[in-house]
N, C-alpha and C positions, 0 to 999 in steps of 0.2 A: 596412541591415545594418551591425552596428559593423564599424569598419575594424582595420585590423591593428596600427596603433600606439595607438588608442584600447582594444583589446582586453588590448594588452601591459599598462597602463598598468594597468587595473579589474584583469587576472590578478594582477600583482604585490600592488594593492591587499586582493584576497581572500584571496589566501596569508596576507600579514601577519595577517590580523585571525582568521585561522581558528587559525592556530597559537596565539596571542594569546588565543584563548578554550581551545584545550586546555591551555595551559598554566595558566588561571584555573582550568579546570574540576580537570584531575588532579593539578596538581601544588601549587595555590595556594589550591584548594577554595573559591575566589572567582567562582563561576559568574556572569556578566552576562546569559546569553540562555539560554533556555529550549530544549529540544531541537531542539523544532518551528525553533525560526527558526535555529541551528546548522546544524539539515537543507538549510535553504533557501540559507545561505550556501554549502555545500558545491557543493548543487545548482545552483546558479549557478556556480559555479568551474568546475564538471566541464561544463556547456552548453558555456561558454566556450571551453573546452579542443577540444573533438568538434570547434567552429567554426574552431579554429585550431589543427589539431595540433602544427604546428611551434613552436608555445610550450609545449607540454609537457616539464616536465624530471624528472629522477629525485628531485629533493626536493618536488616541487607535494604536499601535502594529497591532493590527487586518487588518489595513488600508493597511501595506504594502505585504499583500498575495497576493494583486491583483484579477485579474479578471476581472478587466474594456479591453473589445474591442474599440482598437481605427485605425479607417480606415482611418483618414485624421489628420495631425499633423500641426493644425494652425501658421503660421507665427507671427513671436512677437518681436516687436523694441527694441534694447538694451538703458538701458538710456543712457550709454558711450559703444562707440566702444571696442569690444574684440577683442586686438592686438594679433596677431602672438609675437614670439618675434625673434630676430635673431638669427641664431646658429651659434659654432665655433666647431674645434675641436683640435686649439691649444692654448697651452697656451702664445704663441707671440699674438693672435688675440686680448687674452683676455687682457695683458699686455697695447695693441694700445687702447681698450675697456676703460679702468679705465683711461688711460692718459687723450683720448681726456671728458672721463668723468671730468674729472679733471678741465679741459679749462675752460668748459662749466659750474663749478660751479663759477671758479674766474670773469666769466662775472657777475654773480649775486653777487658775494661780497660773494660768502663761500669758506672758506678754509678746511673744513674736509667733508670727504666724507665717511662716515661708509656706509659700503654695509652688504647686509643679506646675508651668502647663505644658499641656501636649496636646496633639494635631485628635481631631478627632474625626476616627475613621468611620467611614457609614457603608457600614459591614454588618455582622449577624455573631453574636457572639456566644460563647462558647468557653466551656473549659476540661483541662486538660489534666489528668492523673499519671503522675510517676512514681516507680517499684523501684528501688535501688537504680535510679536513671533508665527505668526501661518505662515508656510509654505504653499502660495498661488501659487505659480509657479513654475518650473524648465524647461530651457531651452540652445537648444544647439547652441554652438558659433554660427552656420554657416556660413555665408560668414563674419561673424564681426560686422554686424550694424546692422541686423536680422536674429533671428536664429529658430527651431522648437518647440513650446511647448509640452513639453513631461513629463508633472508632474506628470500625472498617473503611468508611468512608474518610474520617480526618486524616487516617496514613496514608490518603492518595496525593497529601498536600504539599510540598515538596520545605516551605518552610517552618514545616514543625517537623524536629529532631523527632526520630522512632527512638535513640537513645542521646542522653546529656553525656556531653561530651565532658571529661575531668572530674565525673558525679562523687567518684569515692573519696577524691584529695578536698572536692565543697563542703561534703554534708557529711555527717557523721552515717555509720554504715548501721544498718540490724535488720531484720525479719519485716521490719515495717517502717522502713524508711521511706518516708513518701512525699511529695509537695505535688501542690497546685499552683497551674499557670493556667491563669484567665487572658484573653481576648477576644480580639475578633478577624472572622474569617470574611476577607475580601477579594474581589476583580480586579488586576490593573487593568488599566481603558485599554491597552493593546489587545489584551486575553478577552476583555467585553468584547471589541470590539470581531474579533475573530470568531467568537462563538456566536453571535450575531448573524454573520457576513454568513453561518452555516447553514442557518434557519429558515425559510421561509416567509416573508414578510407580513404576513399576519401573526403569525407565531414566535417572532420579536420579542425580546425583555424590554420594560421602558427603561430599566438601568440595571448599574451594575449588581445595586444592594438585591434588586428582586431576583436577577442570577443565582446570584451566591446562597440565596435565601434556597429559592428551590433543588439546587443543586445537591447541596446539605445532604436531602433529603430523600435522592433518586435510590433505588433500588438496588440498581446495577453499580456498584465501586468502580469497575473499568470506565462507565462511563463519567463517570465523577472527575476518576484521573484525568480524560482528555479536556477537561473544561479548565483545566490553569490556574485554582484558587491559590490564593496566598492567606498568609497569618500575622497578624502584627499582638504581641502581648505585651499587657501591661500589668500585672497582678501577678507576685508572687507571694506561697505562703506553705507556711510547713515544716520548717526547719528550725534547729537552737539554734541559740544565738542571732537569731535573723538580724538583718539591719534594719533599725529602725524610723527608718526615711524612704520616702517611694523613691527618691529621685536615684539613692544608690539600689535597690531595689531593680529599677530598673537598667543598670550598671550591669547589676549581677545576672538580668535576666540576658543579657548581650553576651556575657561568658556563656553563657548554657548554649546558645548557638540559634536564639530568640533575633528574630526580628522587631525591633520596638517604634518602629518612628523615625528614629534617629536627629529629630529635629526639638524633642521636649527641652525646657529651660527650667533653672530653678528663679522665681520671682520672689523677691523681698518687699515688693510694694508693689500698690495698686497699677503705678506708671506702668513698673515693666511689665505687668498684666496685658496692662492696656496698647501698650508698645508690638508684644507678641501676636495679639492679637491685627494689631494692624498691620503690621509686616506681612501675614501670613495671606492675608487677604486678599495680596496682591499676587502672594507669591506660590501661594497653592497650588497655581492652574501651569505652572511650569513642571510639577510631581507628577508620575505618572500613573497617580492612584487617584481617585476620587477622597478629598476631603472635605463635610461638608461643618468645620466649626472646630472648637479650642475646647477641652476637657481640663478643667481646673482640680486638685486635690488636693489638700492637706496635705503638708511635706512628710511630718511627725504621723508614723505612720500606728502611736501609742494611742493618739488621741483620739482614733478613729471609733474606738468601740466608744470611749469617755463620752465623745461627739452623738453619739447613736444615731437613727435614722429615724424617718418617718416610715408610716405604712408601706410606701413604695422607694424613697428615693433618703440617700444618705445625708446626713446635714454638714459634713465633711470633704462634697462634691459637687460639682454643676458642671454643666453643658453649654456653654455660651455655640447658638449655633450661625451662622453668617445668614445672612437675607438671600433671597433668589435673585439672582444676576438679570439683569435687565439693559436693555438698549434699544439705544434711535435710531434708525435707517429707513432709507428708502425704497416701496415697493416698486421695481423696475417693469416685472412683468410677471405674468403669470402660464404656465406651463401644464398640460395634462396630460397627467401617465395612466395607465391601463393596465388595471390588475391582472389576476387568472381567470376571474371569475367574470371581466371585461368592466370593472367598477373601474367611472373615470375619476382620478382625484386631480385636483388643484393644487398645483405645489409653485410657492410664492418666490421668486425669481429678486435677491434680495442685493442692496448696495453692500460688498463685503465687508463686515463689522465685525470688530474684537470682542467677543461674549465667552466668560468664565474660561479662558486660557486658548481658545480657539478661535479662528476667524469662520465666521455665520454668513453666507451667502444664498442659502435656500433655506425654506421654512414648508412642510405640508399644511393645508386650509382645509385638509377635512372632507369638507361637500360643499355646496353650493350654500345650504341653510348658512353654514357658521359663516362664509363673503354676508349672508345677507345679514345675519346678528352683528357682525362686526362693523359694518356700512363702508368695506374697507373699498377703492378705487385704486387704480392702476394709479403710478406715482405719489401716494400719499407717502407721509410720513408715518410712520409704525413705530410702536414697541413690542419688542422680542425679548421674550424671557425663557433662563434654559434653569431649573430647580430640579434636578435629581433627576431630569429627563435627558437621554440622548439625542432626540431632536429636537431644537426649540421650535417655539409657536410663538405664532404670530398674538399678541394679546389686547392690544387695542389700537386705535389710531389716533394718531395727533391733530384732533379736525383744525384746532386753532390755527396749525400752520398747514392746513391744506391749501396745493399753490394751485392755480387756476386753470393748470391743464394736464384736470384727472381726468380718469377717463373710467367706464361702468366697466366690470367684469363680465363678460360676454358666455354664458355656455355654449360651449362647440355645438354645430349643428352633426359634425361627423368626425368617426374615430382617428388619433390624430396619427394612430398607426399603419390601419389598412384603408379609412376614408369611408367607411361604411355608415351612415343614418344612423345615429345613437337614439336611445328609447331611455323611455323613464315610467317604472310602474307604479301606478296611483298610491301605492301604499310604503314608498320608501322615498329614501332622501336623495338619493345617487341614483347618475346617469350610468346609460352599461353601452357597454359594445356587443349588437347581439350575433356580430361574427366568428361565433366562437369555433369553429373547426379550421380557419383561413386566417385569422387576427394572428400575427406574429408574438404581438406582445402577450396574449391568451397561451400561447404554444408554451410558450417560456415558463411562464411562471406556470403554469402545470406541469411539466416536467422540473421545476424547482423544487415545487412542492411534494411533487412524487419520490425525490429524492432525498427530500430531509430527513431529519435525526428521527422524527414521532413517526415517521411513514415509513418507506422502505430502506430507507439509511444508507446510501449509496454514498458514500464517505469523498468518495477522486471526485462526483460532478458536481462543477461549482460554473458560476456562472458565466464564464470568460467560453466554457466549453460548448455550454446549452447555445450560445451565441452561437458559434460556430456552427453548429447542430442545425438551425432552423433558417441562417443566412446561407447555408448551401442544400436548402431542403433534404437534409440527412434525416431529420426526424419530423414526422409530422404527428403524433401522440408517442404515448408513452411505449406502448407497445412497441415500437420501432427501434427504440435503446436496444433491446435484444437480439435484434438482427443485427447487429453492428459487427463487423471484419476486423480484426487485429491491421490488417493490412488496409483500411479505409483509414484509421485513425491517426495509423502512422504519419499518415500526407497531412494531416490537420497540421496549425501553428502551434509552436511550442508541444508538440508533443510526439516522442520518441518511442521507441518499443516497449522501454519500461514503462512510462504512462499506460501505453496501449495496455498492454497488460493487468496493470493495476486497476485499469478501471473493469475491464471485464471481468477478473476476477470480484470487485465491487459487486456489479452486475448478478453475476454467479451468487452472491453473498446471499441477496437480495430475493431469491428464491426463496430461501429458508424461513423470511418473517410469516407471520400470522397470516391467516384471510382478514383477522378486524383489521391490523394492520394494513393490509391491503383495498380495502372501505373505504378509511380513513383518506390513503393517498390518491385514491380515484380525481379525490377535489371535488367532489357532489356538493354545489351549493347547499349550504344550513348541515352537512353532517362532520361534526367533529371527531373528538376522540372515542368522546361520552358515546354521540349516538350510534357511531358506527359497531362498535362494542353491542348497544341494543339490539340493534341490524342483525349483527351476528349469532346472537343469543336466538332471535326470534327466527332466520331467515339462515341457515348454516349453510348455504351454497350459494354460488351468486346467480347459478339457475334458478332458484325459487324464488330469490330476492327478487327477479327481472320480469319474474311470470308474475310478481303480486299487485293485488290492483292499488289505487289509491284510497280508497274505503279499506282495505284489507291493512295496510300501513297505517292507516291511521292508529289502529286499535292499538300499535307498539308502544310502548311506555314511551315519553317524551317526544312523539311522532305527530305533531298535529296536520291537519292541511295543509301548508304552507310547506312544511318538510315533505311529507305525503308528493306535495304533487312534483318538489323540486326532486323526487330520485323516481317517481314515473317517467319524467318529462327527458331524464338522464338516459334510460335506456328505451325510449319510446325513439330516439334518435337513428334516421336512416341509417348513420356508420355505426351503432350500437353493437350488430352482429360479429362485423367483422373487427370492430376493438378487442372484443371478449374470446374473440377467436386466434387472436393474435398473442392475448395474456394467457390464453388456455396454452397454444405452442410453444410458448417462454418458460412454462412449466411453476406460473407463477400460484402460491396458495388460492383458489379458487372455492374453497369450503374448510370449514373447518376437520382441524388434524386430531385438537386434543381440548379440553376443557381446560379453562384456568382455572387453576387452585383459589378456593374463597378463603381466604384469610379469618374469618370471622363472619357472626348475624347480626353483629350491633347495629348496622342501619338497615336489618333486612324490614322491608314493605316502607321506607320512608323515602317521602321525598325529598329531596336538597335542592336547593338555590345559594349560589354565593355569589355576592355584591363588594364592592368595595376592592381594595387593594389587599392581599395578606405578605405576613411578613417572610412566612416559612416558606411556599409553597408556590406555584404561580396555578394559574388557575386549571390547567391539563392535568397536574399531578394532584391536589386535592379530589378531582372529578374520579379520579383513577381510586383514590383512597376509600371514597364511599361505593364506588362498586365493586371494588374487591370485598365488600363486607355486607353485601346485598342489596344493599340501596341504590338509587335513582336519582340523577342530574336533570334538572330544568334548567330552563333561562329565562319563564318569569314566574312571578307570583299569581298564584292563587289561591283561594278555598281550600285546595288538596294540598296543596306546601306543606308539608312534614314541620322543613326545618327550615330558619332561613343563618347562613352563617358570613355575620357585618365583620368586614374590613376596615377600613380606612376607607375615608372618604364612600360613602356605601350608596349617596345619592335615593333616588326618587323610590327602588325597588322596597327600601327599607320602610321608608312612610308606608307606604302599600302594605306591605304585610303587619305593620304595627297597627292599622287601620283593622286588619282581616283576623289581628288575635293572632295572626301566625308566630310558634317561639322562633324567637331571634335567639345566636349564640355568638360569643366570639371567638376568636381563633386559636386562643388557650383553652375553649370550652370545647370545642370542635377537635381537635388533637386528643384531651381528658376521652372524648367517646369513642377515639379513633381503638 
């Protein structure tokens, strides 16, 4: 057994070289080891650690795998206000910007006005507290003058330092030596794009900023950790003698071990302004990060208090943000895929076009209504625009140059998977496939679905496998994963004993979750996280749930008709018996084990509805925050509405309830009650 100073010795040794590679990997994009052996290093650190607890400190590598549950995210005063800053999106606003800048210096007797610029990240920000270089806090803006403490979570982040590196030879030492680094916490598109690829496809982020937004905010820190955020800063403050210019400022925040950009410029005039700005325009879509615009600052970082701000936004700063990327091509053809729930979509079959740093060959069209709002025909010309979304959309047509042999977009008479009669109910927009036990394309995305992160989280099955699954009728529901042979798996492609292994173990996992959880992942058309949760509350076994009628469902909180008959209609199904008999011998949660802890009554007997986009939260995890606290999730408006909590962009529901007197709140309002 290693001894205790030979342990000390390899600990130290692994920290160095683990940090050393994240800073290669995120910050220097100089990768030397491949994941696999990363893992291994880690995994060895952390053996180590178990072996020897008393060498674990609060900066070890080890710290940021997580594992801390945190059910309540303490409020925390900022020492200075975090301002919003203003946005533009011409370059006249920004012209009017640096003039009356200008004014504003000659009142204090300066004549030059160097500005910074730098890439402006569209992320979720945040700021950060250090104790003699040990990171004691992390917290988010929220409303500006106090925001969530969420530092179990920010140390799952790999590029923010748990300790500054050289802190005692920077900054003078004492009992309260401390500085603040502000930024923000973002996705690169690979990390989007693989947390994605984990999900679901209705349960999708539309981007990266709403990832990282709700991420922030998840409960679980281990899971925080597998989601890959990074951190770019730009604000430092707190120290004597600071320097007083951002741009070395930001110099200094690169010694700490800060990821900044690395592309900010110091500008003397407007030109170079205007210079950086269009360079970057071009050249953004080659970085591996989402940037959506140029953040201008005051060099002279004395003038800034001089300078003061308005009620929200500094007079010292602006946001020049780029326009939404748009392009011309040609609709070739049109294609239709088949959901879980046997919903046909339209997805537009496109001439390959270069849009915001990627080449665009397909576009989704939604349903059939939007072909018809759009008046769009087979070979038209189109514009496609892709603005903080990961798939573009199709946005209008070019009728002027419509060429003479278009042609109507046709709804399928039959599914384009298994061939079956499609149906369309008087009361929705979308065609279905009503072959839901035999549809291939149905099979799949149920057991997609059943294995995602919100449902039973079966982490190895990904989509390459389910493939293989239902093209050699290895699985024909979900139930059937579990009969699966270590020795069956083996013979699959690509996959050896250790897969085998890994995923039954998965499988194995996957026992353990909840019965809501297991609601949820059933896929019962119209029941979400929200309802299933109610499901549960009202119906704790899924024998009761199966025996209750649709008059009897209805009466469940957020259960009308419509839901009512879609989870009758679910187990009123010939195979119903033997599904549930199949989940009962898999030994899967069938009833509830234990009550969930209510965090709080603030929203107990109220209703909620939320509309619109939010910044912090995506819409599962807000729904989860009002019922942990006693409250109730709808999806539309009425009379009974409690509450209703506006987003961005918040559309037609909002009118509706302004109409009905229902309060509307916004999403710093909605957090304040949380």
């Amino acid at each position: 057994m290693t001894d205790s100073i030979s342990a000390r010795e390899t600990i130290a040794h692994l920290r160095k070289e683990i940090e050393r590679h994240n800073s290669l990997y995120y910050i220097e994009a100089k990768p030397e080891l491949s994941d696999y052996d990363f893992d291994k290093l880690l995994e060895k650190l952390i053996s180590l650690e178990r072996q020897f607890p008393d060498l674990v400190t609060p900066d070890s590598p080890s710290q940021r795998v997580g594992g801390t549950i945190t059910r309540v995210f303490p409020s925390v005063q900022h020492r200075q206000p975090m301002l919003s800053l203003s946005n533009t999106y011409s370059l006249g606003d920004l012209e009017e910007f640096y003039s009356r800048v200008a004014k504003l210096l000659v009142l204090e007797g300066v004549h030059e006005q160097d500005m910074v610029a730098e890439l402006k990240f569209d992320g979720v920000a945040i700021s950060l507290l250090y104790r003699n270089g040990l990171l004691v806090r992390g917290a988010t803006r929220g409303d500006g003058l106090q925001g969530d403490d969420i530092t179990a979570n920010i140390k799952t982040i790999p590029t923010i330092p748990l300790r500054l590196p050289d802190f005692g030879s920077l900054f003078p030492q004492s009992e309260e030596s401390e500085i603040e680094v502000r930024g923000e916490v973002f996705m690169r598109k690979e990390d989007f794009e693989q947390l994605n690829d984990s999900r679901p496809e209705e349960d999708r982020f539309a981007n990266p900023r709403n990832a990282t937004a709700g991420s922030l905010k998840l409960q679980d820190s281990a899971e925080v950790s597998r989601r890959n955020m990074s951190f770019v800063a730009y604000y430092l403050k707190g120290y004597d003698g600071e320097d007083t210019s951002q741009f070395m400022r930001l110099r200094q925040l690169e010694k700490l071990g800060f990821f900044t950009g690395a592309h900010y410029r110091l500008c003397h005039e407007l030109q170079d302004i205007s210079k950086f700005i269009k360079d970057w325009d071009e050249k953004r879509w080659k970085l591996p990060y989402e940037t959506d615009g140029v953040v201008l600052k005051l060099n002279d970082v004395r003038l800034w208090e001089k300078l003061g701000a308005t009620a929200k936004s500094p007079r010292w700063a602006i946001a020049y943000k780029y326009a939404a990327q748009q392009a011309k091509t040609v609709l070739h053809d049109v294609v239709f895929q088949v959901g879980r729930l046997g919903t046909i979509t339209p997805v537009a079959e496109l001439e390959p076009v270069l849009l915001a740093g990627s080449t665009v060959s397909r576009s989704t069209l939604h349903n059939f209504d939007e072909i018809e709002r759009l008046g769009i025909m087979l070979h038209d010309r189109v514009i496609i625009e892709k603005s903080g979304e990961v798939i573009p959309k199709v946005i209008s047509v070019v009728l002027h140059e419509r060429p003479p042999d278009t042609e109507a977009i046709r709804v399928p008479s039959r599914c384009p998977e298994c061939g079956t009669p499609l149906a369309k109910p008087e009361s929705e927009v979308s065609y279905y496939c009503p072959n839901e036990e035999e549809c291939p394309a149905q099979i799949r995305g149920r057991i997609l679905h059943f294995a995602s992160r919100d449902a039973m989280d079966i982490k190895t099955l990904g989509k390459a496998l389910v493939d293989q699954f239902v093209e050699l009728k290895m699985v024909k529901d979900v139930g059937d994963l579990y009969l699966l042979q270590e020795a069956q798996l083996e013979r699959l492609e690509r996959m050896g004993r250790k897969s085998a292994q890994n995923l039954l173990s998965a499988l194995e996992e996957s026992r353990k979750k909840s019965y809501e959880r297991l609601l949820y992942a059933l896929g019962i058309r119209h029941v979400g996280r929200a309802t299933a949760r109610e499901l549960a509350c009202a119906y704790p076994s899924l024998s009761e749930l199966r025996q209750a009628s649709k008059e009897e469902l209805s009466t469940v909180p957020d259960i009308g008709p419509v839901v009512a008959r879609s989870i009758s209609d679910f187990f009123s199904k010939s195979s119903a018996q033997e599904f549930i008999e199949k989940l009962e011998t898999a030994g899967l949660p069938l009833r509830v084990t234990e009550q969930k802890e209510q965090v709080n009554r603030n929203f107990e007997g109220l209703t909620v509805l939320f509309t619109g986009g939010l910044d912090r939260y995506d819409r599962s995890q807000a729904s989860e925050l009002v019922l942990e606290r006693g409250g109730r999730v709808v999806g539309s408006v009425s009379k009974k509405t409690g509450l209703v909590v506006a987003g961005h962009d918040p559309g037609s529901k909002l009118d509706k309830a302004l109409k009905l007197g229902v309060r509307v709140v916004s999403e710093d309002e909605f957090e304040a009650m949380l």
